[in-house]
C-alpha positions in Angstrom: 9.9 12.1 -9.4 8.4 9.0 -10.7 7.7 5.7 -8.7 10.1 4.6 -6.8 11.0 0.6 -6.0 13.3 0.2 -3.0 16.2 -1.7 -2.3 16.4 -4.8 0.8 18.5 -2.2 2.5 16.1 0.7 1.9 13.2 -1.8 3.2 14.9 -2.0 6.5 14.7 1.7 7.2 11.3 1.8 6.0 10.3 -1.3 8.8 12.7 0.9 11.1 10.4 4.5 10.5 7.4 2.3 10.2 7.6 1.0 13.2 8.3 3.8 15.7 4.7 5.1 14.2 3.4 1.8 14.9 4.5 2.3 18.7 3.1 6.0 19.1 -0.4 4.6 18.1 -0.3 2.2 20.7 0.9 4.1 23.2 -1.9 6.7 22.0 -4.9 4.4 22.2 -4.6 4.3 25.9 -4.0 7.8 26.4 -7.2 9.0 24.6 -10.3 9.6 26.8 -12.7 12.1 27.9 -10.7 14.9 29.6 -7.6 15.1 27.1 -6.7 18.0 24.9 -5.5 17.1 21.9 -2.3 19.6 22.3 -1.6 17.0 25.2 -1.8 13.9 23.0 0.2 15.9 20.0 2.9 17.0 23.3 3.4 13.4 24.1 4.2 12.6 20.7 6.9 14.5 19.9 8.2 13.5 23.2 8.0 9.6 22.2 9.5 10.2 18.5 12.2 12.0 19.4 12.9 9.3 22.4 12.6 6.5 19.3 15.7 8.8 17.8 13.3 9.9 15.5 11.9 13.3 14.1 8.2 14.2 13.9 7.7 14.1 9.9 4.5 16.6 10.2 6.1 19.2 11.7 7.2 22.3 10.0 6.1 20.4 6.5 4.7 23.2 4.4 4.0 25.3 7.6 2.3 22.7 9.5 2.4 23.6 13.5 2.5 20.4 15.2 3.8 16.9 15.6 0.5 15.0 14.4 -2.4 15.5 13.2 -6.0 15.1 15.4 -9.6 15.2 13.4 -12.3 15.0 15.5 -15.8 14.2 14.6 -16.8 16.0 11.7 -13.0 16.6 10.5 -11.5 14.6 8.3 -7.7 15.1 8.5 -5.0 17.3 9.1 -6.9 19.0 12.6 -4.5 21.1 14.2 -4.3 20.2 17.8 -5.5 22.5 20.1 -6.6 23.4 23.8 -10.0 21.4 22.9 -10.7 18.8 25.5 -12.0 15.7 24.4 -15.3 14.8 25.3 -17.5 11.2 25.8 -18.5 10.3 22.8 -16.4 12.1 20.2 -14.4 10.4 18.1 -10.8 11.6 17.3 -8.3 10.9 14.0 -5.1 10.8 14.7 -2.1 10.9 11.9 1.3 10.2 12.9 4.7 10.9 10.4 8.2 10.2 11.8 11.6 10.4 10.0 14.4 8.0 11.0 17.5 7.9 9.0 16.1 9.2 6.4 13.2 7.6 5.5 9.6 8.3 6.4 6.6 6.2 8.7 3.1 7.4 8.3 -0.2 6.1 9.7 -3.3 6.9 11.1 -6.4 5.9 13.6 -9.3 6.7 14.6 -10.3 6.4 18.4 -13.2 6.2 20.4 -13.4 8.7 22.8 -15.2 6.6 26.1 -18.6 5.4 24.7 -19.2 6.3 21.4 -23.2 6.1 19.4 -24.1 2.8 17.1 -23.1 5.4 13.8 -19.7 6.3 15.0 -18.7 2.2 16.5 -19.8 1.4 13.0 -18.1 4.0 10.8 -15.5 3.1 12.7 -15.4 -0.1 11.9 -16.3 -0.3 8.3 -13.1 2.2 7.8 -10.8 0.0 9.4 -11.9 -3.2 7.1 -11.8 -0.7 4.1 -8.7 -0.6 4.9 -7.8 -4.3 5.3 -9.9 -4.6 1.9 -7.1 -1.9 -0.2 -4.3 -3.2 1.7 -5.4 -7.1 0.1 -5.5 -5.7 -3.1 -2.5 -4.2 -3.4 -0.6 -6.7 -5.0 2.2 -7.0 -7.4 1.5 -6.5 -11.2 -1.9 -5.4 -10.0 -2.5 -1.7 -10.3 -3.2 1.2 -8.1 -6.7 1.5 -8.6 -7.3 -2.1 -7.7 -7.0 -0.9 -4.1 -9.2 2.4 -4.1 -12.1 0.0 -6.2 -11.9 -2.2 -3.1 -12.0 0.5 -0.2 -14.8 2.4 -2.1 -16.5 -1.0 -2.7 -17.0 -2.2 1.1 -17.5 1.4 2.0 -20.1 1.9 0.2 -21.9 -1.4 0.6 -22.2 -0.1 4.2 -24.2 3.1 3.5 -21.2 5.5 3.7 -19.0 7.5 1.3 -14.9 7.8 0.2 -13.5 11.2 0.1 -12.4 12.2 -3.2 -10.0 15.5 -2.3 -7.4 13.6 -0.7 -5.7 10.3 -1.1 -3.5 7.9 0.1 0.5 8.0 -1.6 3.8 6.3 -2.0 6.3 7.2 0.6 10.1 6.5 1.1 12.9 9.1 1.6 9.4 11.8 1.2 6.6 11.5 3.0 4.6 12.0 -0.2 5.9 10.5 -3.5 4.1 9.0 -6.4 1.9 7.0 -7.2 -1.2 8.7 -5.8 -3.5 6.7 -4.4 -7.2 7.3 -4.3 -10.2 5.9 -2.1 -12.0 4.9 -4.9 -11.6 3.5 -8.7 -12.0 1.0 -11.2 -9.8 -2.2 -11.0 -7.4 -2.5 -13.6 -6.5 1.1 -13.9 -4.0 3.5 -12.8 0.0 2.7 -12.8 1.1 -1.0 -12.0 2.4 -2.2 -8.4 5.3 -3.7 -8.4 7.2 -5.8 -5.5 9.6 -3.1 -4.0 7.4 -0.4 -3.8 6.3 1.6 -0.6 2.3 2.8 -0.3 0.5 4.8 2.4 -3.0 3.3 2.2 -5.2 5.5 3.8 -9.6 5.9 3.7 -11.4 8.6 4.4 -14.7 7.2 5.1 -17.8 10.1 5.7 -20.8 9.1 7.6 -23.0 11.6 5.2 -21.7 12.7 1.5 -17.9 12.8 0.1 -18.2 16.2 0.1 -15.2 18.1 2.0 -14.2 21.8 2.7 -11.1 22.8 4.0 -11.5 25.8 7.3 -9.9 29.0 7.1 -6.6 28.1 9.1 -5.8 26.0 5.8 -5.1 23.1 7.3 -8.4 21.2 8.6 -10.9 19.1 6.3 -14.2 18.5 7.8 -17.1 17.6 6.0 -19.2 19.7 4.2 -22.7 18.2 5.9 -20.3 18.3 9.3 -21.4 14.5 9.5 -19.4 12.3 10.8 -16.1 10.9 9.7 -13.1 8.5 10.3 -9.9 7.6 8.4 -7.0 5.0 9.2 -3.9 4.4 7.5 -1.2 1.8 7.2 2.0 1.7 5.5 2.4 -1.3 3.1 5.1 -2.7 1.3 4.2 -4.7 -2.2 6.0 -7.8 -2.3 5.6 -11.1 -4.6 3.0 -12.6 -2.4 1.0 -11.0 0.4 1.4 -6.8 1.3 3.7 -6.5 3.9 2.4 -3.7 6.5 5.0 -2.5 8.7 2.8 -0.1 10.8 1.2 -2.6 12.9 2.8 -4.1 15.6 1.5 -7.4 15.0 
């Protein structure tokens, strides 16, 4: 369908979607801790979009059973929540999509689960800042692989590794419209980014190698070496100046 630059009125939707995403994950880092299930954290979700006059985005796209998405430990994304509990010292992914009046919010976290080991606090961490590193180069008449050269650049300065099989993507009246937008890269390359346009930056980060496998219910990604791994994701819009990230509530 081609990339797609959106109106000021379109923009306000996308703030308006954005932010009901941005809520959820809030409300959700309080609620994870040893003795959840994940089916309990994916229940209270769709209760909290649909109270936001929202609709869960994941659910029912392409067959998908539930209302987020929760990867835990070794899985990447798009875990399928379940009756498992959460234990001390896991950590958990969790990907959240809402549709309000038409257009689409999508982010994700990853969340300790209680006390976590030194590999996990710092995987943790150095994902997050990846993040922060591709969100500040996404920047008008750069280009798209500006932003996966800087997310694979911090990444692996720290001794970890960007999946290759799935990447971040524009998003607006679909949850995933062009451009695509890889994890890793050379700067300079890929289409240009332009002020108006809507990006869902989002890093997997693997302890061990880049190396993925998807299980047999067709949904979940874990690792191939079952290492570790975390991903978060923010919403950004490209403007003149600074990205504008309207999935935070700050």
């Amino acid at each position: 369908m081609g990339i797609t630059i959106k109106t000021a009125p379109e923009l306000v939707k996308m703030r308006a979607a954005n932010g009901v995403v941005g809520r959820l994950l809030v409300e959700l880092s309080s609620r994870v801790k040893p003795g959840v299930s994940t089916r309990e954290l994916d229940d209270f979700s769709r209760g909290f979009i649909e109270s936001q006059g929202a609709k869960p985005a994941f659910l029912g796209y392409h067959g998908y059973p539930a209302s987020i998405c929760a990867s835990v430990n070794e899985q990447v994304v798009h875990g399928i929540p379940s009756d498992r509990i959460l234990a001390e010292g896991d950590i958990v992914g969790i990907d959240v999509g809402a549709v309000l009046d038409g257009f689409v919010g999508d982010a994700a976290r990853t969340f300790p689960v209680g006390k976590v080991s030194a590999e996990a606090a710092k995987l943790m961490s150095v994902t997050r800042e990846a993040l922060n590193q591709g969100i500040a180069a996404a920047r008008h008449n750069g280009h798209v692989q500006d932003i996966g050269a800087a997310v694979q650049a911090y990444a692996e300065a720290a001794g970890f590794s960007v999946v290759r099989d799935f990447v971040g993507h524009g998003i607006g009246r679909s949850m995933h419209e062009d451009p695509q937008v890889p994890n890793y890269g050379r700067r300079g390359l890929g289409p240009k980014l332009k002020a108006g346009m809507t990006l869902a930056i989002e890093p997997m980060v693997n302890a061990g190698s880049f190396a993925v496998d998807v299980l047999s219910d067709g949904w979940t990604v874990v690792t191939r070496d079952r290492r570790l791994s975390a991903h978060f994701e923010d919403t950004v819009i490209i403007t003149e100046g600074e990205p504008e990230i309207i999935t935070r509530l700050d």
